[in-house]
MIZA-283858 format. One line per 2 residues: number of its first residue (from 1); their letters; for each residue x, y, z of N, C-alpha, C, CB. Coordinates in steps of 0.05 Angstrom, whole numbers, plus 5000, padded with zeros to 4 digits. Glycine has a CB too. Layout:
<nodes>
NUM = A = X Y Z X Y Z X Y Z X Y Z | ...
</nodes>
This chain:
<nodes>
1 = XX = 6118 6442 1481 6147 6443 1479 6160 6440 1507 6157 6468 1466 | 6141 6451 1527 6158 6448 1554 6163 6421 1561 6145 6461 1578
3 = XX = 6140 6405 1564 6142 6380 1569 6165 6361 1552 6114 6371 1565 | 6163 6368 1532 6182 6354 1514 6213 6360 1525 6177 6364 1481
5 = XX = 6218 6389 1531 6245 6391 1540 6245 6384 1570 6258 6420 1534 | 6230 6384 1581 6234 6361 1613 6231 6333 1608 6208 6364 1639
7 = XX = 6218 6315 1586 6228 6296 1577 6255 6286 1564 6214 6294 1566 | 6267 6315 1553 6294 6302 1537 6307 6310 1566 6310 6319 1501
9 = XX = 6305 6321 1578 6328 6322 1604 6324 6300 1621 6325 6348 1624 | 6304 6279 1633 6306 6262 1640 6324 6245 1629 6287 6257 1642
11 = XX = 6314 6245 1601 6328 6224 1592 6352 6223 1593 6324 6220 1572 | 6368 6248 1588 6398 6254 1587 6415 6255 1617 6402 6283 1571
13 = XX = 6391 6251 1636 6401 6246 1661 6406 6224 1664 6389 6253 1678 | 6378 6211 1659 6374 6180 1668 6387 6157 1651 6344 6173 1668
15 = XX = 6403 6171 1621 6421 6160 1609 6399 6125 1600 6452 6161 1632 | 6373 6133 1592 6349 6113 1594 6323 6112 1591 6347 6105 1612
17 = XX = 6313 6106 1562 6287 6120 1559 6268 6106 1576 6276 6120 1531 | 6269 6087 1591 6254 6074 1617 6253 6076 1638 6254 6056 1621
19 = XX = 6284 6088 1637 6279 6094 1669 6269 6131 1673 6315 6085 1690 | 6273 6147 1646 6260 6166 1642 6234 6167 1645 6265 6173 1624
21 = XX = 6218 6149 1629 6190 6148 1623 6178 6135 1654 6182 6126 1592 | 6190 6125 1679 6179 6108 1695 6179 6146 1719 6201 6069 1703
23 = XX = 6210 6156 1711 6208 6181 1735 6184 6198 1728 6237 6203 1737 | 6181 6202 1701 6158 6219 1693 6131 6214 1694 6161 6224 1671
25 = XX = 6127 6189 1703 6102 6176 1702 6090 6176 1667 6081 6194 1724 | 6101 6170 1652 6101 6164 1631 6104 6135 1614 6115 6178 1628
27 = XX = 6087 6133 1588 6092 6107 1568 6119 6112 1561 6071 6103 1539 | 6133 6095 1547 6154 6104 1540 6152 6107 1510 6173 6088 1549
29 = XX = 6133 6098 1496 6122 6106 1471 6123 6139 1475 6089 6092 1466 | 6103 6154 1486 6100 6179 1501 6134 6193 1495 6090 6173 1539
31 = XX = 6151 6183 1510 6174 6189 1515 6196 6193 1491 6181 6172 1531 | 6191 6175 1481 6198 6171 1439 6189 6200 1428 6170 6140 1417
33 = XX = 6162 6202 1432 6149 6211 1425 6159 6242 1415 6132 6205 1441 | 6171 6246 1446 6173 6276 1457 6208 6285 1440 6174 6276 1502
35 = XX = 6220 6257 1440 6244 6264 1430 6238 6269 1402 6266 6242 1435 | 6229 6250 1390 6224 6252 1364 6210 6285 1351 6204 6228 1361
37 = XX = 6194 6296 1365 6176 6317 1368 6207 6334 1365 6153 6319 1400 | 6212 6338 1397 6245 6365 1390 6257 6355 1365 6278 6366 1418
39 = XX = 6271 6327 1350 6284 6330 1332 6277 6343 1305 6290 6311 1330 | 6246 6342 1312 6232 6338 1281 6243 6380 1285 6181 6320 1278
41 = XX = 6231 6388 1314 6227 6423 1311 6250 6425 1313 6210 6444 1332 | 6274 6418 1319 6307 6434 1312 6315 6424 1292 6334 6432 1331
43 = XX = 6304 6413 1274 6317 6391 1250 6339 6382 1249 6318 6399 1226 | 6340 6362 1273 6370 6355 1280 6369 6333 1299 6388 6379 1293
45 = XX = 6383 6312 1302 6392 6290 1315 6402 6299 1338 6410 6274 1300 | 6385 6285 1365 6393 6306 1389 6398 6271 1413 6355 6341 1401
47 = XX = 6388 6246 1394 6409 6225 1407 6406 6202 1391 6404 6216 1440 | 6431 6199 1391 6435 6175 1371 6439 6146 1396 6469 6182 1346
49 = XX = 6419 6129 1371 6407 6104 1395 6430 6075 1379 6357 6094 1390 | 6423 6057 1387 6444 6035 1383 6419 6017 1368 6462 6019 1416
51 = XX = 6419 5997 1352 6404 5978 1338 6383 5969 1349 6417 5960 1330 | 6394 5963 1376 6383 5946 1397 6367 5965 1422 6411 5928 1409
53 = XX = 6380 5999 1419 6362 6010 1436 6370 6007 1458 6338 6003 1435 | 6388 5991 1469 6398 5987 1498 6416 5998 1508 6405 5966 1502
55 = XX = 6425 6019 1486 6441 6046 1496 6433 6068 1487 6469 6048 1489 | 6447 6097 1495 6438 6117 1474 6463 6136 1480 6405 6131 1479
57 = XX = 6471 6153 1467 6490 6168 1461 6470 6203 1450 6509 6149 1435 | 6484 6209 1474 6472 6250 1464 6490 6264 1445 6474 6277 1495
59 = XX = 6481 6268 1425 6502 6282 1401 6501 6312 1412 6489 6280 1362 | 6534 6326 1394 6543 6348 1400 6523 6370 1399 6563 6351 1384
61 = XX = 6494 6366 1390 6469 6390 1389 6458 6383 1414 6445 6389 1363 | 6458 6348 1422 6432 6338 1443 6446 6360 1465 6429 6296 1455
63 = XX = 6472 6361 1462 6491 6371 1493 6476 6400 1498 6534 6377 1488 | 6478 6404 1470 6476 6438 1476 6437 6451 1476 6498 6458 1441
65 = XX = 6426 6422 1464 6399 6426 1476 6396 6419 1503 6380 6412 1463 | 6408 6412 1509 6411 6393 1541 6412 6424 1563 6453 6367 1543
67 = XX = 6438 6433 1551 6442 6456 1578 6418 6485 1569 6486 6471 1577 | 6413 6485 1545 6394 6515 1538 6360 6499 1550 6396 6528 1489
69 = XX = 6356 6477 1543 6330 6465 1564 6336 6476 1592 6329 6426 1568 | 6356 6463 1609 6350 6476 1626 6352 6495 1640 6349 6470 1632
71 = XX = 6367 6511 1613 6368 6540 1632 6337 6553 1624 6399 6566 1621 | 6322 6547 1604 6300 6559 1595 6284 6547 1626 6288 6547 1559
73 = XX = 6277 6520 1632 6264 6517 1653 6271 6527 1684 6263 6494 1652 | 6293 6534 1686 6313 6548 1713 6291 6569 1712 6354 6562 1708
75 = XX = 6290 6582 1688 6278 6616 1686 6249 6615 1680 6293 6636 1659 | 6236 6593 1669 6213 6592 1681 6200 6595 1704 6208 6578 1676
77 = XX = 6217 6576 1720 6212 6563 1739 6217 6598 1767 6236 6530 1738 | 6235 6604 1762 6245 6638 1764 6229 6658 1755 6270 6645 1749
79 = XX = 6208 6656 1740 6188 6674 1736 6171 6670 1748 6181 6676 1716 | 6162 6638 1743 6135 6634 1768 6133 6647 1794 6132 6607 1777
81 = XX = 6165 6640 1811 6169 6647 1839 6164 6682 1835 6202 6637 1852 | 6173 6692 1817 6167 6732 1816 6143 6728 1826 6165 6755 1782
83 = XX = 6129 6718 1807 6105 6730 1798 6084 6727 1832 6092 6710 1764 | 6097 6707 1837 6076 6705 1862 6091 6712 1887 6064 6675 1866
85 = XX = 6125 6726 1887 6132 6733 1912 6124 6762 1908 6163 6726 1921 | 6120 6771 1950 6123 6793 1944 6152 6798 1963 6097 6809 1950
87 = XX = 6160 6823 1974 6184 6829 1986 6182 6818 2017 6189 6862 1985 | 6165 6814 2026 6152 6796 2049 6154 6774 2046 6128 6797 2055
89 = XX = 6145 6758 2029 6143 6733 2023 6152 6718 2006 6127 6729 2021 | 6171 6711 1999 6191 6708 1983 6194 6669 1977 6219 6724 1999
91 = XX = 6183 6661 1959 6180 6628 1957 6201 6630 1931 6142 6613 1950 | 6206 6605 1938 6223 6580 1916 6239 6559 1929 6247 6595 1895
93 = XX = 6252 6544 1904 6270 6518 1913 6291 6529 1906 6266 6489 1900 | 6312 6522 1921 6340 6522 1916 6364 6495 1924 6347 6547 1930
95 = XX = 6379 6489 1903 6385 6471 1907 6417 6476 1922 6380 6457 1884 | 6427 6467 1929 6458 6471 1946 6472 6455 1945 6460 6474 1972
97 = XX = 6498 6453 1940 6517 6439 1939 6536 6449 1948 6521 6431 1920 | 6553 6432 1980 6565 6440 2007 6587 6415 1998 6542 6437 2042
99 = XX = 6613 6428 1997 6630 6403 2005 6636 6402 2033 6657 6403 1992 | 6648 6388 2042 6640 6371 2073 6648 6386 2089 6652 6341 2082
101 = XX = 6666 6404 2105 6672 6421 2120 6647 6444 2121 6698 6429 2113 | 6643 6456 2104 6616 6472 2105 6590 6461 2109 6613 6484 2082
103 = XX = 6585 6443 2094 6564 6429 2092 6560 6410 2126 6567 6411 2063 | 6575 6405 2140 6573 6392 2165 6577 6415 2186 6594 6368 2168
105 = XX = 6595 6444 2185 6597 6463 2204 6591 6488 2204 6617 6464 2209 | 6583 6491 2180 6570 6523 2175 6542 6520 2162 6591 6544 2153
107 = XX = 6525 6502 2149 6500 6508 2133 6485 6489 2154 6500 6499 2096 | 6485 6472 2171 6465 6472 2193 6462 6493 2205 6470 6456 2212
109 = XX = 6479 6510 2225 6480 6535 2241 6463 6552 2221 6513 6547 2247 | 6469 6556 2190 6460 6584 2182 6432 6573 2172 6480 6603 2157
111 = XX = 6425 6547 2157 6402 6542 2153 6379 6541 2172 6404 6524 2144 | 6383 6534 2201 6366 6539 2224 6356 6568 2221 6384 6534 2253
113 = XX = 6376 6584 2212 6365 6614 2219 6340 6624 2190 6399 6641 2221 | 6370 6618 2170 6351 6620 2144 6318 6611 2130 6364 6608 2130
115 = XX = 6318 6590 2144 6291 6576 2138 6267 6589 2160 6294 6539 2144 | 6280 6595 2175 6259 6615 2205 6247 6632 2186 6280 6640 2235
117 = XX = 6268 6662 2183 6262 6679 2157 6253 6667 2148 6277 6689 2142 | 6259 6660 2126 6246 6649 2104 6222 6624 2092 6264 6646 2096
119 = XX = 6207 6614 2109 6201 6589 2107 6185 6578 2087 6192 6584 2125 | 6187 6593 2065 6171 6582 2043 6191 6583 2016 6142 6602 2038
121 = XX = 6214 6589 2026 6235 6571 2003 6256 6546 2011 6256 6594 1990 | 6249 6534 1996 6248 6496 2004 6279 6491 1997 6222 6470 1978
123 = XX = 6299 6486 2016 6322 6481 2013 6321 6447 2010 6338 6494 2035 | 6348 6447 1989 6357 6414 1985 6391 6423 1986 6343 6394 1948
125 = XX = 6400 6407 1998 6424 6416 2009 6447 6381 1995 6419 6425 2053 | 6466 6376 1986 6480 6358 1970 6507 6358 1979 6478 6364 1940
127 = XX = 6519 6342 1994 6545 6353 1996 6568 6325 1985 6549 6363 2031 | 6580 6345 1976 6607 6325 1959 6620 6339 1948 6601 6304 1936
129 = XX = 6640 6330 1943 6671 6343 1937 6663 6371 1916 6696 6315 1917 | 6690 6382 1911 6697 6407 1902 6687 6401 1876 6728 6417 1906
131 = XX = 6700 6377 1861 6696 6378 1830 6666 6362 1824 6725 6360 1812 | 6663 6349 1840 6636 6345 1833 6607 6362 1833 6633 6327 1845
133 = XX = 6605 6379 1854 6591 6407 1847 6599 6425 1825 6595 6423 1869 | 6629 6436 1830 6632 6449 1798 6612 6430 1770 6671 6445 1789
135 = XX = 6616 6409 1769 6601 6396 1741 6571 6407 1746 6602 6356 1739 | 6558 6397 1774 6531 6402 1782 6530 6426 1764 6526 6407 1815
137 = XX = 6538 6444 1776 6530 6471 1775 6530 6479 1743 6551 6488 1793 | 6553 6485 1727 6565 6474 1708 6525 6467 1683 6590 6441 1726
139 = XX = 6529 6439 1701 6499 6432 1690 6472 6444 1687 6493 6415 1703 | 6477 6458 1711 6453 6472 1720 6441 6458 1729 6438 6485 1706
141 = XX = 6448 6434 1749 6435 6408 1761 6434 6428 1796 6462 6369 1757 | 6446 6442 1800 6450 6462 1826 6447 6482 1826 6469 6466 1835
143 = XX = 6440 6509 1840 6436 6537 1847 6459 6551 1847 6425 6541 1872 | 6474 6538 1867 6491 6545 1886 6513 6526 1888 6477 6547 1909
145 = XX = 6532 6531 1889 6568 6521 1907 6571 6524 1931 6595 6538 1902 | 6581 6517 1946 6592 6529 1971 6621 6504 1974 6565 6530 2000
147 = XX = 6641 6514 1958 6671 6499 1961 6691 6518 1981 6687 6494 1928 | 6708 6496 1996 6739 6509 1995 6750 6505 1970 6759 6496 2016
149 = XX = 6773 6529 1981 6801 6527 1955 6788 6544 1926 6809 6485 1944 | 6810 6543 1905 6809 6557 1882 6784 6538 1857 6847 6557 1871
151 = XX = 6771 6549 1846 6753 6538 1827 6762 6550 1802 6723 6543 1833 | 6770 6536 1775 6775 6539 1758 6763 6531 1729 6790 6535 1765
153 = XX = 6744 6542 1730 6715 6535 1707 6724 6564 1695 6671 6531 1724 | 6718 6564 1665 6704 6593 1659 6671 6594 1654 6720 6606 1631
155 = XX = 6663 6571 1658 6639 6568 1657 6620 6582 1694 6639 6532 1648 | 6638 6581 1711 6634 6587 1736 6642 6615 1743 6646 6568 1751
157 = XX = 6629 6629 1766 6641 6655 1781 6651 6643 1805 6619 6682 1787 | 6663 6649 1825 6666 6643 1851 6681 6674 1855 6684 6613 1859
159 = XX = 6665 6664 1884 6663 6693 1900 6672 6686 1933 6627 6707 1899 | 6696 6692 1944 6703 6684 1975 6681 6705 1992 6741 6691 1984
161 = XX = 6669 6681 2013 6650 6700 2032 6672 6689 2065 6603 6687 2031 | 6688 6677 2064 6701 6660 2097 6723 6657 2083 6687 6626 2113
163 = XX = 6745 6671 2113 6766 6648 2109 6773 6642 2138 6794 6656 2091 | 6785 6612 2128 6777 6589 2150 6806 6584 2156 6760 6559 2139
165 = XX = 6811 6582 2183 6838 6583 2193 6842 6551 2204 6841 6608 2216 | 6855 6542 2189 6868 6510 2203 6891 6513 2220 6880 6487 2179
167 = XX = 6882 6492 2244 6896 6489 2270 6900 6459 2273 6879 6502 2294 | 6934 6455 2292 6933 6433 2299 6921 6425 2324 6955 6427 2296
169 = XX = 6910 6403 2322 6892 6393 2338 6904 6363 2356 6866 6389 2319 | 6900 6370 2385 6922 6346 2392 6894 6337 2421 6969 6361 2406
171 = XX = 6895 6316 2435 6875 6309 2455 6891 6318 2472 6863 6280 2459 | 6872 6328 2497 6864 6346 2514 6887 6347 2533 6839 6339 2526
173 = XX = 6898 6325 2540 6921 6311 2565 6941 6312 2550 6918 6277 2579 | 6947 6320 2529 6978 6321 2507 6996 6340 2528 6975 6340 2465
175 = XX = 7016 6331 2533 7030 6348 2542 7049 6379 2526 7044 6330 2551 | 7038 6375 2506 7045 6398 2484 7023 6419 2486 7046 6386 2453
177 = XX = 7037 6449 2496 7015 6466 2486 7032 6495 2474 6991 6472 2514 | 7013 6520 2471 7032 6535 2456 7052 6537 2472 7025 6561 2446
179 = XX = 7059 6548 2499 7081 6550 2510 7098 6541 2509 7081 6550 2523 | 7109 6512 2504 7127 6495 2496 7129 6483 2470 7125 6479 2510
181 = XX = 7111 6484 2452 7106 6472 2427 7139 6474 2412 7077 6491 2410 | 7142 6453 2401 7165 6443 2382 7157 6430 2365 7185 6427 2391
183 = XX = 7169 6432 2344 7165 6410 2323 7174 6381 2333 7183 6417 2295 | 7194 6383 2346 7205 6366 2348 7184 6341 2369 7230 6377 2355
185 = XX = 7173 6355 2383 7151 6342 2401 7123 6323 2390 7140 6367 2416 | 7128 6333 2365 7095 6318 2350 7107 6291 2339 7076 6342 2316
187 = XX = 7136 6287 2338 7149 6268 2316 7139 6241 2333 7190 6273 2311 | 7130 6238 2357 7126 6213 2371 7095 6200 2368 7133 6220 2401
189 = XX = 7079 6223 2356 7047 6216 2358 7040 6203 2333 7027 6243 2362 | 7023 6194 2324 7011 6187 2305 6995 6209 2292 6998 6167 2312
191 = XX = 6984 6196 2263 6970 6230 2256 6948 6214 2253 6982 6255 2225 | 6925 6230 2244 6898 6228 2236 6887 6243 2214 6884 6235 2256
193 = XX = 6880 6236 2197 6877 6249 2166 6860 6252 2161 6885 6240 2145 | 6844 6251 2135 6822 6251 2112 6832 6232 2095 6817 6280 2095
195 = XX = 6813 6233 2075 6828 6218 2060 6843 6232 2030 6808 6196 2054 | 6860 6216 2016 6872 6235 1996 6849 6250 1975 6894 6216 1977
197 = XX = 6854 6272 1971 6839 6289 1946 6825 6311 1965 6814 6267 1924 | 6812 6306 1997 6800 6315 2013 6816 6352 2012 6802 6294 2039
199 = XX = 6801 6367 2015 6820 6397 2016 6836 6391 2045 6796 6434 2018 | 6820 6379 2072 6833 6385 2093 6852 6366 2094 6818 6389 2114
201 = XX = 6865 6341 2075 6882 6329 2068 6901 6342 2062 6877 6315 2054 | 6903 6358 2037 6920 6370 2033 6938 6389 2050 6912 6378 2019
203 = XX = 6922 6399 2067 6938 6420 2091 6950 6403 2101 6922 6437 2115 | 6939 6375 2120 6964 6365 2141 6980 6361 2121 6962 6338 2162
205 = XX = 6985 6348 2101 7010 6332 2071 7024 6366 2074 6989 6319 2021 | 7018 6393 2071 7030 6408 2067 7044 6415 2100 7015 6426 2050
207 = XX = 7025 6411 2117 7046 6416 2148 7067 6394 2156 7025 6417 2178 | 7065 6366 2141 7080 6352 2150 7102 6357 2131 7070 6326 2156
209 = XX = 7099 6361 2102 7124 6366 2084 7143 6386 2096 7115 6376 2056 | 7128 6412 2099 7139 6435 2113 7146 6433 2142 7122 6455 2111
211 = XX = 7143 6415 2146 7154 6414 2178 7183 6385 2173 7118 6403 2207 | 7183 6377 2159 7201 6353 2150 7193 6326 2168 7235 6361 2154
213 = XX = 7169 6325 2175 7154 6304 2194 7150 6284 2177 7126 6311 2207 | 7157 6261 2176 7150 6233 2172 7134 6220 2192 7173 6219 2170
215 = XX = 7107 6212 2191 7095 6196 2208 7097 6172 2204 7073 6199 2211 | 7100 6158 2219 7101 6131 2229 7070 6120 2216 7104 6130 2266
217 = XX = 7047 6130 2214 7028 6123 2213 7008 6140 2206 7025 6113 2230 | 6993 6148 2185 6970 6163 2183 6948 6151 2177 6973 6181 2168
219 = XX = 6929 6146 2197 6906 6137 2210 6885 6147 2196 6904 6143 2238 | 6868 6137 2172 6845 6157 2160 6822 6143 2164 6847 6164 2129
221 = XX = 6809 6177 2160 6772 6174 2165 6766 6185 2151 6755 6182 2187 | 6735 6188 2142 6724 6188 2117 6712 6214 2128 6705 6163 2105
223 = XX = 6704 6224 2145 6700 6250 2159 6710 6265 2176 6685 6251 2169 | 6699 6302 2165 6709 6317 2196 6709 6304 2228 6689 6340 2200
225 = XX = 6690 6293 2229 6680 6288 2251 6697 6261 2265 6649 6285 2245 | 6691 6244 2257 6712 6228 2259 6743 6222 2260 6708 6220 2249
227 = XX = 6747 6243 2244 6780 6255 2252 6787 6274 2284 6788 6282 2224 | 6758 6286 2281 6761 6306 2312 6760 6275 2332 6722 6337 2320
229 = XX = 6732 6258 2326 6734 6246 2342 6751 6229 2358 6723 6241 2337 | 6770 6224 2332 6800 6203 2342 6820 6216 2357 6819 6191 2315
231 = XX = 6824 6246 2345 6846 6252 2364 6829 6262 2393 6867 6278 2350 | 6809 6265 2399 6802 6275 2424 6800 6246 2436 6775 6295 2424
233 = XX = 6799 6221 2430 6810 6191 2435 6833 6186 2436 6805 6175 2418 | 6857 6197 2435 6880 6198 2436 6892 6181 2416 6887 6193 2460
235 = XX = 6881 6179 2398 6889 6163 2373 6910 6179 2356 6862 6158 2353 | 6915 6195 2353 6941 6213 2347 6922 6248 2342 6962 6197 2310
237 = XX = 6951 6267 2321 6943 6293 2329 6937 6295 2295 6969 6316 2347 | 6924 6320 2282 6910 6324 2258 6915 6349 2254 6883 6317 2258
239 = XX = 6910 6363 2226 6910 6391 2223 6885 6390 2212 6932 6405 2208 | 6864 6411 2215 6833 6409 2220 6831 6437 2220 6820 6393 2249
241 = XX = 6798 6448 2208 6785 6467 2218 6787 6479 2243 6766 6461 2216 | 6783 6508 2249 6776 6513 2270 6750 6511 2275 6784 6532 2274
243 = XX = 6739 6516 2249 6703 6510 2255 6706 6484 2273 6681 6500 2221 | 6709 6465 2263 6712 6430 2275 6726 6438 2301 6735 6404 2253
245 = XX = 6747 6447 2307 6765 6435 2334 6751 6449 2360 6801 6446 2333 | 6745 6486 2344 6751 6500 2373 6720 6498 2395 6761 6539 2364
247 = XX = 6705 6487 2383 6682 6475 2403 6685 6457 2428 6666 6459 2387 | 6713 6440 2410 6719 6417 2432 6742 6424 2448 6726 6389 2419
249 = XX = 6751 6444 2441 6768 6463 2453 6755 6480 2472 6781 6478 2435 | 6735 6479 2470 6727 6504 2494 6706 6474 2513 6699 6545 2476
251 = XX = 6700 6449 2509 6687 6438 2522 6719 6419 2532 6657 6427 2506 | 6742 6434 2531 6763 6424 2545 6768 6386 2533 6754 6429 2580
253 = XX = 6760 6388 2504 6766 6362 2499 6794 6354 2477 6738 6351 2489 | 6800 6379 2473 6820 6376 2454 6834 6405 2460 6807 6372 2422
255 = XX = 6856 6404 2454 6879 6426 2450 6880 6432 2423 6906 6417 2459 | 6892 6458 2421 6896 6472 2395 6918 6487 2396 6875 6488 2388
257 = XX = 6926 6483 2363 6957 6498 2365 6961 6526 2338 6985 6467 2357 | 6958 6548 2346 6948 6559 2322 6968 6560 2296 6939 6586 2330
259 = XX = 6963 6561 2268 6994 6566 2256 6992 6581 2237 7010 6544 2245 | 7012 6580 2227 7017 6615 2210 6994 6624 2186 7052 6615 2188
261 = XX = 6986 6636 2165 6979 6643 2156 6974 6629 2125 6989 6659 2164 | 6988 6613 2115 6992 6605 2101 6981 6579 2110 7013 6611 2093
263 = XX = 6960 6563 2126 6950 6552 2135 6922 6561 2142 6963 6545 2148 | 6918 6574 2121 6888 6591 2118 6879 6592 2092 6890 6623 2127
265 = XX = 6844 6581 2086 6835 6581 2068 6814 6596 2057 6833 6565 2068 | 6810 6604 2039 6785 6614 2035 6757 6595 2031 6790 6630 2013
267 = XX = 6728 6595 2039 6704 6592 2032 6695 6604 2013 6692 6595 2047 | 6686 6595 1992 6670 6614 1963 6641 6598 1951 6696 6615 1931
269 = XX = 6625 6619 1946 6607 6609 1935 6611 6620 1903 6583 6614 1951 | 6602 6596 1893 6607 6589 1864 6574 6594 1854 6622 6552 1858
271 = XX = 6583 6608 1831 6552 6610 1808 6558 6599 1779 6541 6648 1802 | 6534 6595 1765 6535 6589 1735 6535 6608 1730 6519 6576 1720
273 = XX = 6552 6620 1704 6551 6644 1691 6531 6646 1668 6577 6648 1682 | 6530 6665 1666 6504 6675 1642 6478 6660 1648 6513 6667 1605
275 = XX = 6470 6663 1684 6448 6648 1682 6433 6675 1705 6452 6609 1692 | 6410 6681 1700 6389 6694 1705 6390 6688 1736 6363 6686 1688
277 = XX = 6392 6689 1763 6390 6672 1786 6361 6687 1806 6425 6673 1803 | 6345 6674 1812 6328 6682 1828 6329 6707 1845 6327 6664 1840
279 = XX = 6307 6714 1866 6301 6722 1886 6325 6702 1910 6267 6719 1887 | 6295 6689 1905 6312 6669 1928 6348 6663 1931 6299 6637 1921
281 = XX = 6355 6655 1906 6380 6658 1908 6393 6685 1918 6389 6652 1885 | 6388 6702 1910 6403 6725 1918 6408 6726 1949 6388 6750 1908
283 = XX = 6373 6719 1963 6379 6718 1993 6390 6707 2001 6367 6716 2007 | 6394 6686 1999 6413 6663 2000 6446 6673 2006 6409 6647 1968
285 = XX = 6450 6684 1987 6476 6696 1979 6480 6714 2006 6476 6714 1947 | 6464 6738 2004 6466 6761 2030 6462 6751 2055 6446 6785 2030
287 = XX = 6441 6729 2060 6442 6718 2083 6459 6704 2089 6426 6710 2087 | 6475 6691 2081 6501 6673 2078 6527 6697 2085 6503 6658 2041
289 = XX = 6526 6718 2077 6552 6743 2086 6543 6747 2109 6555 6775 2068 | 6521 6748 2117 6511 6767 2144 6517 6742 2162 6473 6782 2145
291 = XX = 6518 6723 2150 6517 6710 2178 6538 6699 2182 6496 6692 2184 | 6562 6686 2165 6591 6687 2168 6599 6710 2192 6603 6696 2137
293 = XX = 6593 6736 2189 6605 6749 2204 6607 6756 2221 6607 6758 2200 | 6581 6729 2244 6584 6733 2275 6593 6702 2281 6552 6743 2293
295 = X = 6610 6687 2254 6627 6663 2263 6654 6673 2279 6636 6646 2236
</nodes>
């Protein structure tokens, strides 16, 4: 039965009984096989195929065999690791999913340390947007979250461990600093963005609304990094992480302008609910608080 439900999950991944049967090292006869096998033991149609076989469609049971497969294998897979950790030695995989501000400024720094400790649980780390992890997770295709901003699943928990203070960020020779700072002084620069949907998008759209700033030009990049990089190029000024700016701020390459409060976000790690979660995960979790708190 196990094999058979890691066969119907390929398949419902790979949306393909060939390209299922080729990841599994499998016939695809074999693969038939296995589906046919679960329908015959739930007495129920778990995917309805097309004449031709060149599509397939997961019915309203395949869904719900889909997610109880793999939470049964999550907790397999979560028993094995017990059985052979001890409080010393602590093994498993964990999978992670970082949207891009964390995943580029905080889970290098803490993974260096974590994997020291720990070196016999095997991190895979995924980073992409807010709503596309929620589904991950959701799936049980992930461990772990690690988003900015509000998550709204009831299928999900989120839990804030950071909050992250956004600053304007202007290159190094700007003649603007706090001492003189005006609104009125930024109206001449160009800006530097993200792109739309990005969380750190949304802050500058909310500092320029609230400040009644019209730019002439907003200049986008597809990364943190590349946004730091333009304005410390004098390509215009940005509203950004402090994680991101204040490095280049102390290597005197950029200026910073701090702002109120309401220009502050929270970091949260997100869980699947009603799901059993490891050892490993847990450390994960505590080592992730402990170490936020010498950021």
């Amino acid at each position: 039965m196990i094999e058979e439900l890691k066969t119907f999950i390929s398949v419902v991944e790979f949306k393909n009984f060939t390209k299922a049967a080729k990841h599994l090292n499998l016939s695809q006869p074999s693969v038939s096989n296995h589906i046919k096998n679960l329908e015959r033991y739930f007495n129920t149609t778990i995917i309805d195929r097309s004449i031709k076989q060149k599509n397939i469609y997961i019915t309203e049971n395949g869904e719900i065999l889909y997610k109880r497969a793999k939470e049964i294998l999550n907790l397999l897979d979560m028993t094995m690791d017990e059985l052979h950790n001890t409080t010393q030695n602590v093994e498993g995989h964990l999978k992670i999913g970082a949207s891009l501000t964390i995943g580029e400024y905080i889970l290098p720094h803490f993974l260096k340390e974590f994997c020291t400790k720990y070196p016999n649980i095997q991190i895979e780390v995924l980073i992409e947007n807010t709503k596309s992890i929620c589904d991950k997770l959701s799936n049980i295709s992930l461990d772990i979250g690690l988003v900015e901003g509000t998550v709204s699943s009831p299928n999900l928990n989120q839990t804030y461990f950071y909050e992250d203070k956004m600053v304007l960020a202007l290159p190094y020779d700007s003649d603007i600093s706090e001492d003189n700072f005006t609104l009125d002084k930024l109206k001449k620069y160009n800006w530097i963005g993200r792109e739309k949907g990005s969380g750190t998008r949304e802050y500058l759209d909310m500092f320029l609304n609230t400040s009644k700033i019209q730019p002439k030009n907003i200049m986008v990049f597809g990364s943190n990094y590349a946004v730091k990089e333009a304005v410390k190029n004098n390509l215009g000024v940005t509203i950004v992480s402090s994680l991101i700016a204040y490095p280049s701020y102390c290597n005197k390459e950029l200026k910073i302008i701090s702002l109120d409060y309401s220009f502050t976000r929270n970091f949260s790690y997100i869980l699947a609910n009603n799901i059993t979660h490891s050892k490993a995960n847990d450390l994960f979790i505590r080592e992730l608080k402990d170490f936020v708190l010498t950021l």
